[in-house]
CHARMM-style PDB file with segment names, atoms N, HN, CA, C and O in Angstrom:
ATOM      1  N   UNK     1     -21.246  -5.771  -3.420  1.00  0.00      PROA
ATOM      2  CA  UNK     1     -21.305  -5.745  -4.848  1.00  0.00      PROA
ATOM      3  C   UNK     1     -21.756  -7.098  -5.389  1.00  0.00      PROA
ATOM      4  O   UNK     1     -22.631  -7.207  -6.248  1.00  0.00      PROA
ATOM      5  N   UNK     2     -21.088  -8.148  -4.821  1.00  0.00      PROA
ATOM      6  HN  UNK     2     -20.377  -8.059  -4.124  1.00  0.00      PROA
ATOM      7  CA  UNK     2     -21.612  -9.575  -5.487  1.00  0.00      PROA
ATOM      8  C   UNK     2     -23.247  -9.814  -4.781  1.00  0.00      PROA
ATOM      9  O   UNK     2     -24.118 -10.444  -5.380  1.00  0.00      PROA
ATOM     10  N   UNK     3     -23.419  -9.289  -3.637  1.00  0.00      PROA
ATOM     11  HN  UNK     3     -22.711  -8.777  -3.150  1.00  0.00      PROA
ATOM     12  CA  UNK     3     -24.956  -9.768  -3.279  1.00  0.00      PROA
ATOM     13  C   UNK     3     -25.753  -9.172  -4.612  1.00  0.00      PROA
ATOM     14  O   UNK     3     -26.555  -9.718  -5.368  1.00  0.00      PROA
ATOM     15  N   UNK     4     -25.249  -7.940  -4.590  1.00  0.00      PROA
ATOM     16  HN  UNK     4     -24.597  -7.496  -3.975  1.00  0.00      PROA
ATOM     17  CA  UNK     4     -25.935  -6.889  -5.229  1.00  0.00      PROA
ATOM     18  C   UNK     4     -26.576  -7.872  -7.020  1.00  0.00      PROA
ATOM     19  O   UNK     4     -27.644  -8.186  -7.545  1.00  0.00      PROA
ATOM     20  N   UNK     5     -25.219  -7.974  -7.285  1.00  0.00      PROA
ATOM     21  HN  UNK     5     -24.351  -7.718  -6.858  1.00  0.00      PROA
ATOM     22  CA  UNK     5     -25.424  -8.566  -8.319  1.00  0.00      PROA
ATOM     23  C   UNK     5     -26.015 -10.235  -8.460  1.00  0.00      PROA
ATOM     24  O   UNK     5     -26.017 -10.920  -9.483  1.00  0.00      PROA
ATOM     25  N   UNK     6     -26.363 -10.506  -7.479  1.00  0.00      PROA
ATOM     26  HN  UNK     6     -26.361  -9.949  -6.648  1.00  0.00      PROA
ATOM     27  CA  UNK     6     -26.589 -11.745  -7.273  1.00  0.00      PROA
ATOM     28  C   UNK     6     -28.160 -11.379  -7.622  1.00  0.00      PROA
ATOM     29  O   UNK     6     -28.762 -11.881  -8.570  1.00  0.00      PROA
ATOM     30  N   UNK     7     -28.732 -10.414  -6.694  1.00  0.00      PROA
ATOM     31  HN  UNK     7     -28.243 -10.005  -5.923  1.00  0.00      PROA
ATOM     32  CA  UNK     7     -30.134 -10.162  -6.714  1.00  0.00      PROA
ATOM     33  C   UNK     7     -30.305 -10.568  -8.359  1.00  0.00      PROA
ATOM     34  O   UNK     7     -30.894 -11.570  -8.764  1.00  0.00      PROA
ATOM     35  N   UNK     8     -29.740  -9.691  -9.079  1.00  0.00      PROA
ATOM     36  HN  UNK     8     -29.261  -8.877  -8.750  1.00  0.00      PROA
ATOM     37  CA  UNK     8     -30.262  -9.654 -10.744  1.00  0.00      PROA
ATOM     38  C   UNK     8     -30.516 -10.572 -11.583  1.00  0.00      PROA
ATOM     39  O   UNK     8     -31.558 -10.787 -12.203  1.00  0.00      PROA
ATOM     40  N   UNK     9     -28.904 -11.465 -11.598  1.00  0.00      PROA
ATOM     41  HN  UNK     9     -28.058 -11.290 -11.095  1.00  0.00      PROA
ATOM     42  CA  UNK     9     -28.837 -12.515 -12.312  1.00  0.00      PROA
ATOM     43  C   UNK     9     -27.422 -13.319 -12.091  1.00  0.00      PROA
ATOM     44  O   UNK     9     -26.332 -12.847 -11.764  1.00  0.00      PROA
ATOM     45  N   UNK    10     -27.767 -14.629 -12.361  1.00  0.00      PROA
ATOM     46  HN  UNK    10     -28.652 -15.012 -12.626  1.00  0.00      PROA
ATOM     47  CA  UNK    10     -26.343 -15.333 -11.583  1.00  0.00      PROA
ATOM     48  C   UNK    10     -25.253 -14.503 -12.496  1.00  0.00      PROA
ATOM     49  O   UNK    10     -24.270 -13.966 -11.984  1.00  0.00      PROA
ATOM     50  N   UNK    11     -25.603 -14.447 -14.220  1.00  0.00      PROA
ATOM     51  HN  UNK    11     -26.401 -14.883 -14.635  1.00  0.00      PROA
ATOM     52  CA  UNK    11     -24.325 -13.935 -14.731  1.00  0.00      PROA
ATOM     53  C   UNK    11     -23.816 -12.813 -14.101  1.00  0.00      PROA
ATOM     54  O   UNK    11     -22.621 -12.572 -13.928  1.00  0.00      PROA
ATOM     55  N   UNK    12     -24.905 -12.029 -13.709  1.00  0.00      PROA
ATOM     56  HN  UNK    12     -25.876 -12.225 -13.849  1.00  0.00      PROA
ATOM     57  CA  UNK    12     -24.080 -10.865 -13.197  1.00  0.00      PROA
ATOM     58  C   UNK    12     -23.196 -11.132 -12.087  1.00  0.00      PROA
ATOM     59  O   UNK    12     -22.063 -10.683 -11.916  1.00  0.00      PROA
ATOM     60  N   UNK    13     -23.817 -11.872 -11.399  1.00  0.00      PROA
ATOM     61  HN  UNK    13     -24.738 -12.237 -11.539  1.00  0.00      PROA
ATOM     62  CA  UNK    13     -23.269 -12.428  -9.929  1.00  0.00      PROA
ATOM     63  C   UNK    13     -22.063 -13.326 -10.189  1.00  0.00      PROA
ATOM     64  O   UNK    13     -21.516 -13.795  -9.191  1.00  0.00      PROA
ATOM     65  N   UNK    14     -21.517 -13.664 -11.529  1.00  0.00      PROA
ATOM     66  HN  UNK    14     -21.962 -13.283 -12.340  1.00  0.00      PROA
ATOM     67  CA  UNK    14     -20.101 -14.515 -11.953  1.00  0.00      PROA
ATOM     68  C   UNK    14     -19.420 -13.410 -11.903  1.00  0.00      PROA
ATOM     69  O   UNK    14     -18.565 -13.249 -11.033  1.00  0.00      PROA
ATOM     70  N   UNK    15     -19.770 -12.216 -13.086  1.00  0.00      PROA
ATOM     71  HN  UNK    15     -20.465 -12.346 -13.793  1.00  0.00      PROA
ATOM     72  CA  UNK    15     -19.189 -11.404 -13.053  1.00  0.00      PROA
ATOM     73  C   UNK    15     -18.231 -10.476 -11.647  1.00  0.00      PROA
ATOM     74  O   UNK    15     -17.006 -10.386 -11.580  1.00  0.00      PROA
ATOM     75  N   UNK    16     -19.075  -9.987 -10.824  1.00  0.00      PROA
ATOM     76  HN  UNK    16     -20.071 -10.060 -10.878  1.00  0.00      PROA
ATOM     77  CA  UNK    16     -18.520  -9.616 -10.278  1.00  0.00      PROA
ATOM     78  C   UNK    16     -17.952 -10.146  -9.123  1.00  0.00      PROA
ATOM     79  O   UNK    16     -17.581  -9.408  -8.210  1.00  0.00      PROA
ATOM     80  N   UNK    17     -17.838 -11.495  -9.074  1.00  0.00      PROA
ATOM     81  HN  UNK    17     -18.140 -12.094  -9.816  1.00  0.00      PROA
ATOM     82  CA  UNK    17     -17.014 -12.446  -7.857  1.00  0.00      PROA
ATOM     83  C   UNK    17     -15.846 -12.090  -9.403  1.00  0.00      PROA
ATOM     84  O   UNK    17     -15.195 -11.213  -8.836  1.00  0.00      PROA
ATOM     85  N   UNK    18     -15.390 -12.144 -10.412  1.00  0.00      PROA
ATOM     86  HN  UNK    18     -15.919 -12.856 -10.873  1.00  0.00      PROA
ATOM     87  CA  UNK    18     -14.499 -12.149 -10.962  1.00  0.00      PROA
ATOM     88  C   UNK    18     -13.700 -10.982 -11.069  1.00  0.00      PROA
ATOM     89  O   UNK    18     -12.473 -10.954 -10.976  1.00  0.00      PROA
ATOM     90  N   UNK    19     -14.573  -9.873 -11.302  1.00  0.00      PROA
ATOM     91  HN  UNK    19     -15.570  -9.896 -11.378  1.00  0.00      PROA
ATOM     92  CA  UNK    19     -14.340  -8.504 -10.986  1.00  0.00      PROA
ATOM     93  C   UNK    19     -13.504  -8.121  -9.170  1.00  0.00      PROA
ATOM     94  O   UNK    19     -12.705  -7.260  -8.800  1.00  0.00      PROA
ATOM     95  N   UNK    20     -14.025  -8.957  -8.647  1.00  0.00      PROA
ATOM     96  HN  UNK    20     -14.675  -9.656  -8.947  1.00  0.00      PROA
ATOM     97  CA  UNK    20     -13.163  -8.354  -6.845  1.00  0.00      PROA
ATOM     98  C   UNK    20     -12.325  -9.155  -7.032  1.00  0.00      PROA
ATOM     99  O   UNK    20     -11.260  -8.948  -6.450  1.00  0.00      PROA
ATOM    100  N   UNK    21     -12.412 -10.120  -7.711  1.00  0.00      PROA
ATOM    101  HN  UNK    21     -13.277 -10.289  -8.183  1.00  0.00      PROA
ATOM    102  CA  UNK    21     -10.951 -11.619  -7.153  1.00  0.00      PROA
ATOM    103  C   UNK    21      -9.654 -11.022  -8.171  1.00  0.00      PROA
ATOM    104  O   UNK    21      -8.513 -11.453  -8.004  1.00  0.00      PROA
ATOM    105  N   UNK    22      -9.984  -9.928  -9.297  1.00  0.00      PROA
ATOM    106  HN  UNK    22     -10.910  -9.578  -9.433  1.00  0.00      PROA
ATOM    107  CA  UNK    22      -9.256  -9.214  -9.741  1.00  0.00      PROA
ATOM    108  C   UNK    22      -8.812  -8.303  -9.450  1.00  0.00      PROA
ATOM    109  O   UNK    22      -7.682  -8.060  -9.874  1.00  0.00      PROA
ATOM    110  N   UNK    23      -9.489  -7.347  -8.578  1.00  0.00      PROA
ATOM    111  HN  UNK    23     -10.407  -7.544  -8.233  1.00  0.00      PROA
ATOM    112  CA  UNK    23      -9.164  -6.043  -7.772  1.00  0.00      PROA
ATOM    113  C   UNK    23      -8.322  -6.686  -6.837  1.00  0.00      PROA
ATOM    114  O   UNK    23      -7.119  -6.431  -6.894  1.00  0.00      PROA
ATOM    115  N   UNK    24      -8.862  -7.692  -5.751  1.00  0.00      PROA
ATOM    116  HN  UNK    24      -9.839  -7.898  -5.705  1.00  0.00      PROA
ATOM    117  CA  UNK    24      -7.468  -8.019  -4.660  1.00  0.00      PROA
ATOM    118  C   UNK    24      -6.607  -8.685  -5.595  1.00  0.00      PROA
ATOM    119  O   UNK    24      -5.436  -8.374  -5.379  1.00  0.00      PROA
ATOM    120  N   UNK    25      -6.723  -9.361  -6.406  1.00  0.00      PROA
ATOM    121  HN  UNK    25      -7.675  -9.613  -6.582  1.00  0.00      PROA
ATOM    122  CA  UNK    25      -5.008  -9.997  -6.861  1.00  0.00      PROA
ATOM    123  C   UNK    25      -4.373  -9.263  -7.500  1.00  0.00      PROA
ATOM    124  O   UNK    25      -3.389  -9.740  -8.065  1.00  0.00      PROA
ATOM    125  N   UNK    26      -4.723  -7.581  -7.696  1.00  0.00      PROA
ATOM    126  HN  UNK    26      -5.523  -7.193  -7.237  1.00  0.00      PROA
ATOM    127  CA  UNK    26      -4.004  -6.243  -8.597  1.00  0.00      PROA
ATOM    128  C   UNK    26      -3.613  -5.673  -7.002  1.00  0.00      PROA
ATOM    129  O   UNK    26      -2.545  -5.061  -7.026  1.00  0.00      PROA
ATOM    130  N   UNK    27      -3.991  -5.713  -6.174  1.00  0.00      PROA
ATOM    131  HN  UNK    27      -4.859  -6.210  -6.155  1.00  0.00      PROA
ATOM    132  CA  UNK    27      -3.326  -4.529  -4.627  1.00  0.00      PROA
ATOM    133  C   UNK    27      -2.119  -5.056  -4.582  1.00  0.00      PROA
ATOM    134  O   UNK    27      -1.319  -4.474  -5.315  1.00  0.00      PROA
ATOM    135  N   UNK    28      -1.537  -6.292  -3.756  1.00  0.00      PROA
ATOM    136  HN  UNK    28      -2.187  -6.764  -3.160  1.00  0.00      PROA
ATOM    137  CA  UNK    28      -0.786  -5.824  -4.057  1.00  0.00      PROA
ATOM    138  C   UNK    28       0.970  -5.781  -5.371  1.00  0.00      PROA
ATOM    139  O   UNK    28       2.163  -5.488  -5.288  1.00  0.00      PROA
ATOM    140  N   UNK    29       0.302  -6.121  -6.074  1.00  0.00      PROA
ATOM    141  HN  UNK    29      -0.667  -6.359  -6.142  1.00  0.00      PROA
ATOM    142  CA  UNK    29       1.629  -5.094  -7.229  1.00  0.00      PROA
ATOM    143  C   UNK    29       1.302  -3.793  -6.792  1.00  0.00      PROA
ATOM    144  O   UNK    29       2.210  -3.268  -6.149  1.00  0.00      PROA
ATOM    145  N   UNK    30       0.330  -3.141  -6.936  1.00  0.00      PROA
ATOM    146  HN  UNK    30      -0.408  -3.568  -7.459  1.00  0.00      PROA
ATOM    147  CA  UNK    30       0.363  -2.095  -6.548  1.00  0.00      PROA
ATOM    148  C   UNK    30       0.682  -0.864  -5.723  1.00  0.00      PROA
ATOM    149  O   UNK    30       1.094   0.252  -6.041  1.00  0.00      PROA
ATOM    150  N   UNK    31       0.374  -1.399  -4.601  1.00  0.00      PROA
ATOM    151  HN  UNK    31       0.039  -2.305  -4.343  1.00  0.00      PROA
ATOM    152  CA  UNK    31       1.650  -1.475  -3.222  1.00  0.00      PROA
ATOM    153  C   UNK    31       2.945  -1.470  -3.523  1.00  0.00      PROA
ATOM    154  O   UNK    31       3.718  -0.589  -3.146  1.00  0.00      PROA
ATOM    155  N   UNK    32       3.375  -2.799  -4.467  1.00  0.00      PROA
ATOM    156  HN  UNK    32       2.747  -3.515  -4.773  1.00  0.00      PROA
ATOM    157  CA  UNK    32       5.305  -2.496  -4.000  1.00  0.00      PROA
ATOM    158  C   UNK    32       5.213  -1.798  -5.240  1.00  0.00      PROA
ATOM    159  O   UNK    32       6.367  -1.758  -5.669  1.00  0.00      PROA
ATOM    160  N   UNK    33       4.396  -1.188  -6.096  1.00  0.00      PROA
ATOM    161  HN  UNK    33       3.459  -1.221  -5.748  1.00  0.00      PROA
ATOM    162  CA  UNK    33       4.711   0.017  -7.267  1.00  0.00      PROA
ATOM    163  C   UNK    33       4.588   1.248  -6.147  1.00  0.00      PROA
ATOM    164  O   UNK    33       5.253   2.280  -6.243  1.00  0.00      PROA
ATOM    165  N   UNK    34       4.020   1.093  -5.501  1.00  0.00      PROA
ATOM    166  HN  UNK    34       3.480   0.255  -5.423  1.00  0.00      PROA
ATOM    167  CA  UNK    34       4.161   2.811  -5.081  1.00  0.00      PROA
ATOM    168  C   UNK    34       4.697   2.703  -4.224  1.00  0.00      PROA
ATOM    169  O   UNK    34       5.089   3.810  -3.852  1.00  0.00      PROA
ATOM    170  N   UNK    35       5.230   1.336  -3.099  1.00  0.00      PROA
ATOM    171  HN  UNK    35       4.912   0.438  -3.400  1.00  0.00      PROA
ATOM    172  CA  UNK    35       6.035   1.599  -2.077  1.00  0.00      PROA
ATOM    173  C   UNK    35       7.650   2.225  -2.954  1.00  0.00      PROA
ATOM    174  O   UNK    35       8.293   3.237  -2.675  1.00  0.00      PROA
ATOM    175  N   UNK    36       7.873   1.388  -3.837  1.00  0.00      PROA
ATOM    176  HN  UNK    36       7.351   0.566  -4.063  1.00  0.00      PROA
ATOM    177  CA  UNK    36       8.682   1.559  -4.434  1.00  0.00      PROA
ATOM    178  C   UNK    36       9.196   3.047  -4.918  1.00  0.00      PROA
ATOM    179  O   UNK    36      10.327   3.519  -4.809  1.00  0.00      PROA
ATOM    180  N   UNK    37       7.943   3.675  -5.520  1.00  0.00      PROA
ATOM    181  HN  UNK    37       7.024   3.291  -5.608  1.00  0.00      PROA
ATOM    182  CA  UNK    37       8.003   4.782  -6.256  1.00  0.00      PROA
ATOM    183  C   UNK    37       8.047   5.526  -4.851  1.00  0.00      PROA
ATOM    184  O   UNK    37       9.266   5.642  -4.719  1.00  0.00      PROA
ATOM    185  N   UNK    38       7.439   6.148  -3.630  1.00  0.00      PROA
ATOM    186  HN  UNK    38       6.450   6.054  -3.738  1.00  0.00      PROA
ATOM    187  CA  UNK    38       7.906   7.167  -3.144  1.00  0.00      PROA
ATOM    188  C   UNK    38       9.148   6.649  -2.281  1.00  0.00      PROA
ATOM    189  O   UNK    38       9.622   7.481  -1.507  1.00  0.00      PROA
ATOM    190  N   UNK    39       9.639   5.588  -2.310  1.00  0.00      PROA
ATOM    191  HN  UNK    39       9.254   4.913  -2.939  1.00  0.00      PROA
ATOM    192  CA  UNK    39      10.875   5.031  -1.637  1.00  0.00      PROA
ATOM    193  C   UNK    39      12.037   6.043  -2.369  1.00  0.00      PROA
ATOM    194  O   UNK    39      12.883   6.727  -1.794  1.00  0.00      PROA
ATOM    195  N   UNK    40      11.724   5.868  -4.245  1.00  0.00      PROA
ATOM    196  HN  UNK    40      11.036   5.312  -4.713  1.00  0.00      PROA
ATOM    197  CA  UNK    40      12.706   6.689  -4.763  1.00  0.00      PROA
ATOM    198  C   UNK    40      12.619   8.332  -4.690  1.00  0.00      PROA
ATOM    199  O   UNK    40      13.621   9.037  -4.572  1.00  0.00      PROA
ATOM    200  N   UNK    41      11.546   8.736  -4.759  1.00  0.00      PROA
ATOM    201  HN  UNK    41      10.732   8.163  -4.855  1.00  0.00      PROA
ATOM    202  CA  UNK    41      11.242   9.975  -4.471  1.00  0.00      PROA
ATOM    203  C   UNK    41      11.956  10.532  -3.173  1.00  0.00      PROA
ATOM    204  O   UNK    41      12.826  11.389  -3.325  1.00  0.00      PROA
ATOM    205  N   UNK    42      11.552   9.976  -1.584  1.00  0.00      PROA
ATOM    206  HN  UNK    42      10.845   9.279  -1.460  1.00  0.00      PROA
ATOM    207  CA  UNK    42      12.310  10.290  -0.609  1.00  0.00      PROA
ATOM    208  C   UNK    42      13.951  10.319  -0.547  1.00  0.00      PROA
ATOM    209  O   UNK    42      14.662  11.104   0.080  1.00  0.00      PROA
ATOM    210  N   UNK    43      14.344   9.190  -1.416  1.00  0.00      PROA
ATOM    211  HN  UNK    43      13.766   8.553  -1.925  1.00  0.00      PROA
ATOM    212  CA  UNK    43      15.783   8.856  -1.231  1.00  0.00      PROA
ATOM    213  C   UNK    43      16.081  10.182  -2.336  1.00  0.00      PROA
ATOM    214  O   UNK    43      17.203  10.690  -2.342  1.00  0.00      PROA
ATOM    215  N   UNK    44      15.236  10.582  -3.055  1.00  0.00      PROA
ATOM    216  HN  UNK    44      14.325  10.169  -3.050  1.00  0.00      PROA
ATOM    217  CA  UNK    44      16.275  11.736  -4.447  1.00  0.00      PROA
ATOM    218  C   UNK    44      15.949  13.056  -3.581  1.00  0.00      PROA
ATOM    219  O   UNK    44      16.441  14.074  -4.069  1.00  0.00      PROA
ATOM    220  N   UNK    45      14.996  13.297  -2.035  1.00  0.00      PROA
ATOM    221  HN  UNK    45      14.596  12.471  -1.638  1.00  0.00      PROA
ATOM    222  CA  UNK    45      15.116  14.479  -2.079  1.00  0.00      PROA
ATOM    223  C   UNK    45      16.065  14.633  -0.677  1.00  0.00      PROA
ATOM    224  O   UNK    45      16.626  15.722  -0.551  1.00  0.00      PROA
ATOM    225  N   UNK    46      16.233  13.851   0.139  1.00  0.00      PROA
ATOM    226  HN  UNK    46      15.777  12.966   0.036  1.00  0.00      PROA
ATOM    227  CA  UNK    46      17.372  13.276   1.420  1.00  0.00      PROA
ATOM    228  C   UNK    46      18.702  13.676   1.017  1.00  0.00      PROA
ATOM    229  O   UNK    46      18.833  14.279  -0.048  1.00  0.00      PROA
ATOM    230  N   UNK    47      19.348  13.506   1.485  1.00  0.00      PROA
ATOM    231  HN  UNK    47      19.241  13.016   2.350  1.00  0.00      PROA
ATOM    232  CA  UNK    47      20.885  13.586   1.259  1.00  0.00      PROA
ATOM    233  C   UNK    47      22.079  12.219   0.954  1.00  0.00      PROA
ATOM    234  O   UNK    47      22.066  11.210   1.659  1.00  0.00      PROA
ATOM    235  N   UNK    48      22.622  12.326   0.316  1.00  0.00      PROA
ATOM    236  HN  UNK    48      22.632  13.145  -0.257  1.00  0.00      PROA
ATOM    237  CA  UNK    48      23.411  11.027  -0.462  1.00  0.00      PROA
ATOM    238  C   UNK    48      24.081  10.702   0.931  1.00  0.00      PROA
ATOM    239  O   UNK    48      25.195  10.228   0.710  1.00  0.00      PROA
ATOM    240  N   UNK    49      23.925  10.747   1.729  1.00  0.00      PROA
ATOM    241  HN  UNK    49      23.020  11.132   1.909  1.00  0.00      PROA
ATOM    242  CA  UNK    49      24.214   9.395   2.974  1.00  0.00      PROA
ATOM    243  C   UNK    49      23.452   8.324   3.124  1.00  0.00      PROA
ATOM    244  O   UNK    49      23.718   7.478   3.978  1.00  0.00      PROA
ATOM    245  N   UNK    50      22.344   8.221   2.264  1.00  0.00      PROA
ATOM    246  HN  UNK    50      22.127   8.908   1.570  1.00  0.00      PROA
ATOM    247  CA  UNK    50      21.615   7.365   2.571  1.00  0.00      PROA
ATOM    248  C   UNK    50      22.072   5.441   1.878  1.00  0.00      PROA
ATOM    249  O   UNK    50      23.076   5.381   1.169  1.00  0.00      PROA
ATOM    250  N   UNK    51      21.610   4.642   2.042  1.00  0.00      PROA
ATOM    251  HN  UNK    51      20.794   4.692   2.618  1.00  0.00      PROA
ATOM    252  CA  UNK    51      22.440   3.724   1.281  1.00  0.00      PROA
ATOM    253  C   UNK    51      21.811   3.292  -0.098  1.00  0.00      PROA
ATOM    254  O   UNK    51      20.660   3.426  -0.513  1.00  0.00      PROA
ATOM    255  N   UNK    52      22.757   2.816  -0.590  1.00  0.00      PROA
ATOM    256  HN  UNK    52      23.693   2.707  -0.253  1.00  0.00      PROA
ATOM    257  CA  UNK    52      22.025   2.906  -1.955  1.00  0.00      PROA
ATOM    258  C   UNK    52      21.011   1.987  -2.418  1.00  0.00      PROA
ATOM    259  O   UNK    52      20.802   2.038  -3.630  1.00  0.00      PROA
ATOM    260  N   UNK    53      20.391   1.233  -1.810  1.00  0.00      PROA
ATOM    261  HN  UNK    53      20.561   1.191  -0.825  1.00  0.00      PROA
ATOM    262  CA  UNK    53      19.337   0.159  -1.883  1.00  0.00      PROA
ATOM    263  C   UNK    53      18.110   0.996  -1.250  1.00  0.00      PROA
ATOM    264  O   UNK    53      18.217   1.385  -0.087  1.00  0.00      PROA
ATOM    265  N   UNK    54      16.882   1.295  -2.037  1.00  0.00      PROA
ATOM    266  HN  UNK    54      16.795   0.979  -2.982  1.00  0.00      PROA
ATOM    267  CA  UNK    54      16.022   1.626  -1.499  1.00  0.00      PROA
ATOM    268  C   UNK    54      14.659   0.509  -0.497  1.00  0.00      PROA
ATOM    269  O   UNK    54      14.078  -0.527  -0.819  1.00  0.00      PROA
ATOM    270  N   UNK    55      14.612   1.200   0.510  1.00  0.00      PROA
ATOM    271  HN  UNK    55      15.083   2.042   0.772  1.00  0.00      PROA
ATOM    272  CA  UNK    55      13.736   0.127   1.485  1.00  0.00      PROA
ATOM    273  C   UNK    55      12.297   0.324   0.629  1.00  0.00      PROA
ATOM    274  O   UNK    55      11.870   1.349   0.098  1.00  0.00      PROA
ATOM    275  N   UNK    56      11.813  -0.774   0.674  1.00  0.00      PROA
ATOM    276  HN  UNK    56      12.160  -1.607   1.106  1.00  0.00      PROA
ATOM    277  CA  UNK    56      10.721  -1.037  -0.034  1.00  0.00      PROA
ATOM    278  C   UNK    56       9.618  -1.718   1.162  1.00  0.00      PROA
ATOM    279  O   UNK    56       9.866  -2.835   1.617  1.00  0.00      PROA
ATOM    280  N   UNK    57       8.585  -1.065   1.548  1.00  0.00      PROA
ATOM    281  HN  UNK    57       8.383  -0.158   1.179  1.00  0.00      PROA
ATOM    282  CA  UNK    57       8.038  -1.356   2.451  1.00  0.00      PROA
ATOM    283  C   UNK    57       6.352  -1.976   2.376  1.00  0.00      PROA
ATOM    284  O   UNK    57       5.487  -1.129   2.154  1.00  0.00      PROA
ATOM    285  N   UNK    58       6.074  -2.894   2.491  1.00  0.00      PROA
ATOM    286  HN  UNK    58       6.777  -3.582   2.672  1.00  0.00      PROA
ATOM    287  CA  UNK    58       4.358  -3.550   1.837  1.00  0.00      PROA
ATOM    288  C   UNK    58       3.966  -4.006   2.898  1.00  0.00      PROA
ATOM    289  O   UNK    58       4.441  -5.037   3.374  1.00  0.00      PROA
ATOM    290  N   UNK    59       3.335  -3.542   3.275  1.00  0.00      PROA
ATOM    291  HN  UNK    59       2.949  -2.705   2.888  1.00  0.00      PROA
ATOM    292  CA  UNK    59       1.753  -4.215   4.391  1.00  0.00      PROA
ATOM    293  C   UNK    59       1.540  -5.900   4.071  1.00  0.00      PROA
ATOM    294  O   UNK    59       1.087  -6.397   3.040  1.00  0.00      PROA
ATOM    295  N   UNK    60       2.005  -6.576   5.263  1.00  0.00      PROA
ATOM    296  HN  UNK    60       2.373  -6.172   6.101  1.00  0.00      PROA
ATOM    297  CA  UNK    60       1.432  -7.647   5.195  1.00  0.00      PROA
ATOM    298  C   UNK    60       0.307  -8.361   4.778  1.00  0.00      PROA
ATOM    299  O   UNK    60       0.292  -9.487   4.282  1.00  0.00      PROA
ATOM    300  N   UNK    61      -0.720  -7.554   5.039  1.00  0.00      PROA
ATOM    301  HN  UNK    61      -0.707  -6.639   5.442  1.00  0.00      PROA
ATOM    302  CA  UNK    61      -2.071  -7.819   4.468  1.00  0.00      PROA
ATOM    303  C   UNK    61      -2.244  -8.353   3.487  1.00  0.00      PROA
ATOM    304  O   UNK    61      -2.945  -9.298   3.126  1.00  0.00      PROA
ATOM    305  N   UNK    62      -0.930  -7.104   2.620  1.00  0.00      PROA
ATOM    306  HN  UNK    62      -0.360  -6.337   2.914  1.00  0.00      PROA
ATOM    307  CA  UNK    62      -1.635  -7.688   1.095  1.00  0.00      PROA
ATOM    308  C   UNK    62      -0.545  -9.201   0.304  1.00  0.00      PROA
ATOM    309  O   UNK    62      -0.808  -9.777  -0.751  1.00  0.00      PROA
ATOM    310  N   UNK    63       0.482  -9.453   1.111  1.00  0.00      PROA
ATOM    311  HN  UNK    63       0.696  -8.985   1.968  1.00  0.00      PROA
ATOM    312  CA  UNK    63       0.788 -10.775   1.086  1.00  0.00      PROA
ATOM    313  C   UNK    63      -0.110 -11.896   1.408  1.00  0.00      PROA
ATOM    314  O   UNK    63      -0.214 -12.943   0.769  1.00  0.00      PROA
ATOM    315  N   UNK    64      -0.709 -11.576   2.412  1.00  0.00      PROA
ATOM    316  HN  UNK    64      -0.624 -10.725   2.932  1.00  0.00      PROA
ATOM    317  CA  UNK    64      -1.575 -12.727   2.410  1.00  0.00      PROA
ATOM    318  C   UNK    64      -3.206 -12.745   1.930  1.00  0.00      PROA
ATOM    319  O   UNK    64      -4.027 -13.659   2.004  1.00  0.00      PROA
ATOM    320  N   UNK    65      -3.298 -11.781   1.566  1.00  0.00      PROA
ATOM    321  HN  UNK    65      -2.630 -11.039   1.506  1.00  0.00      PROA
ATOM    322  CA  UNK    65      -4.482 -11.864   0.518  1.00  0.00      PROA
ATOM    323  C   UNK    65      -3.937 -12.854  -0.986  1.00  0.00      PROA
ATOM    324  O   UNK    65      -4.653 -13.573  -1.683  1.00  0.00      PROA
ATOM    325  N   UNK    66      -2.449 -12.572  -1.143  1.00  0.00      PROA
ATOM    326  HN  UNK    66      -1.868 -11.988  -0.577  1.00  0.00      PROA
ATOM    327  CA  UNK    66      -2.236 -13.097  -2.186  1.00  0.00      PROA
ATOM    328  C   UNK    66      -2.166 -14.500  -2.177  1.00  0.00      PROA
ATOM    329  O   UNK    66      -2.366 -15.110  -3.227  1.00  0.00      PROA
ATOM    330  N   UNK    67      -1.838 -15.259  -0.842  1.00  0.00      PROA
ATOM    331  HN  UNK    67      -1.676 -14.763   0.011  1.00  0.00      PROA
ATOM    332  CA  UNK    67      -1.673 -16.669  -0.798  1.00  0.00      PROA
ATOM    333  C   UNK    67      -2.627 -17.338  -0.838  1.00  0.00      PROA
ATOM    334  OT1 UNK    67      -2.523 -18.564  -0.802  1.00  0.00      PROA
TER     335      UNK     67
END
């Protein structure tokens, strides 16, 4: 996408290095929103033995994309 836009014009080519450096620094919230969300989903359809802290589970990856 940034070559792409590079061909055209540098603005375009700012643009979208700004556009991806926004897409990876949105994954992961996104991740612990939905690890989160089917964490609660599984735990409401399981049986109340389970403990009451839901495990929240995120791919390393996207920790260190964030650093």
């Amino acid at each position: 996408m940034v070559a792409a836009a590079r061909s055209s014009a540098p603005e375009a080519a700012d643009t979208a290095v700004i556009t991806k450096m926004v897409r990876v620094m949105m994954l992961a919230p996104l991740l612990v929103g939905l690890s989160a969300y089917l964490s609660r989903t599984d735990r409401a359809a399981a049986s109340q033995a389970e403990p009451a802290l839901p495990r929240i589970s995120v791919p390393w990856f996207a920790v260190a994309f964030r650093v």
